[in-house]
C-alpha angles and dihedrals in degrees: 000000000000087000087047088050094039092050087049088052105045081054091055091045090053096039090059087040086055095042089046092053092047090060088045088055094049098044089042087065095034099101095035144010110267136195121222101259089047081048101053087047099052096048093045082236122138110256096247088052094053086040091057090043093053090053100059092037088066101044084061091048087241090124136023144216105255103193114258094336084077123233130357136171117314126220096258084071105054088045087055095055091044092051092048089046091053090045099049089039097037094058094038090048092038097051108080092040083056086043090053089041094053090045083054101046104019089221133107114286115190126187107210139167138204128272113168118301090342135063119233110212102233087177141015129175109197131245105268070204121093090258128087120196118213111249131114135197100263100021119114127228132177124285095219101046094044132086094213079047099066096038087065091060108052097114096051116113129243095271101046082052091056093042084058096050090045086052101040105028094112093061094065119110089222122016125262132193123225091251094051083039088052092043091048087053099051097049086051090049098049097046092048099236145053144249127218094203086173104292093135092031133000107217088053124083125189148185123197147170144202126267119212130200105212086274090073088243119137108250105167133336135227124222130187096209125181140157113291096252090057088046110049113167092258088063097044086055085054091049105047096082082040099058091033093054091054089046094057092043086059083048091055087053095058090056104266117151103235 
């Protein structure tokens, strides 16, 4: 038993030296373009070992090939800082906007974007009502049972719609085939927001809209959310130009011309 421990934590230990010495690699050529010997030596790695690194960090697009200087930047990680810097602009400029929302409608209000086939909350403001939805800053929940989900997803085509409802069918409250699924969609794009009818739980009720960066691309989506008896259809329909006007207010800010 102490050999079999020992042997799991001399890996550990190698897998953080080697992804210790990858971030090493990536801010050793952040400032210029390096080849592998200058990167060796600025790291303090042996050059086979650098050798080995740079390989996997361009298969994962992480570095590039630079022409003769040798290997710069690659495009993952630009992707990666844009992303953080939407993320740390988009909740500071979107705040006040949710704060404002929640004082109007006296629901929940979230601010979410998309990962993968799931939304992360980046902000809630909480119900002033005697109900609380579960949701937290930081948890997941499903694209497709969520209204901020679909939000998100306005701009998909057809067959990335269907490829969701394929992955995530069995999420859903109340099944759904993919033509209802598609028709739901459509209405939804169309009408630029989203609806939550139950799909993640049935006792919630929600009504969200897209958020754009000045290049017109969805970056997050904002939702008002309550307890059924407090969001009856008639109110959804109320809220739809309300939550799509703040939406678009958030947009302006990021710099989208309305």
């Amino acid at each position: 038993m102490t050999n079999s421990t020992e042997k799991e934590d001399a890996k550990k230990a190698l897998t953080s030296q080697t992804l210790l010495r990858g971030l090493d690699v990536i801010e050793a050529v952040s400032n210029q373009a390096l080849s592998i010997s200058d990167i060796a030596q600025k790291t303090g790695i042996t050059y086979s070992t650098a050798h080995r690194i740079v390989s996997v960090l361009l298969q994962r697009h992480y570095l590039k090939p630079d022409g003769a200087k040798g290997y710069a930047l690659g495009r993952k990680v630009l992707e990666l800082g844009f992303q953080a810097f939407h993320q740390t602009t988009l909740t500071r400029v979107a705040h006040p906007f949710l704060e404002q929302l929640a004082r109007d409608t006296l629901d929940t209000v979230h601010l979410a974007r998309i990962d993968g086939d799931s939304v992360i909350y980046l902000d809630k403001i909480s119900s002033q009502r005697s109900v609380e939805i579960s949701s937290r800053i930081g948890g997941r929940k499903p694209l497709m049972s969520t209204g901020v989900g679909k939000a998100l997803i306005l701009d998909w085509c057809e067959d990335e719609w269907v490829a969701l409802h394929h992955r995530s069918e069995a999420l859903l409250q109340e099944k759904m085939t993919p033509a209802q699924w598609l028709a739901l969609m459509r209405a939804y794009a169309q009408g630029g927001y989203s609806f939550d009818l139950g799909e993640d739980a049935q006792s919630i009720r929600c009504v969200a809209a897209p958020v754009r960066d000045g290049s017109r691309k969805i970056v997050a989506a904002i939702s008002v959310s309550s307890m059924l008896e407090y969001m009856d259809t008639e109110r959804m329909q109320t809220l739809i130009p309300v939550v799509k006007g703040v939406a678009a207010k958030i947009s302006a800010e990021l710099g989208m011309n309305i």
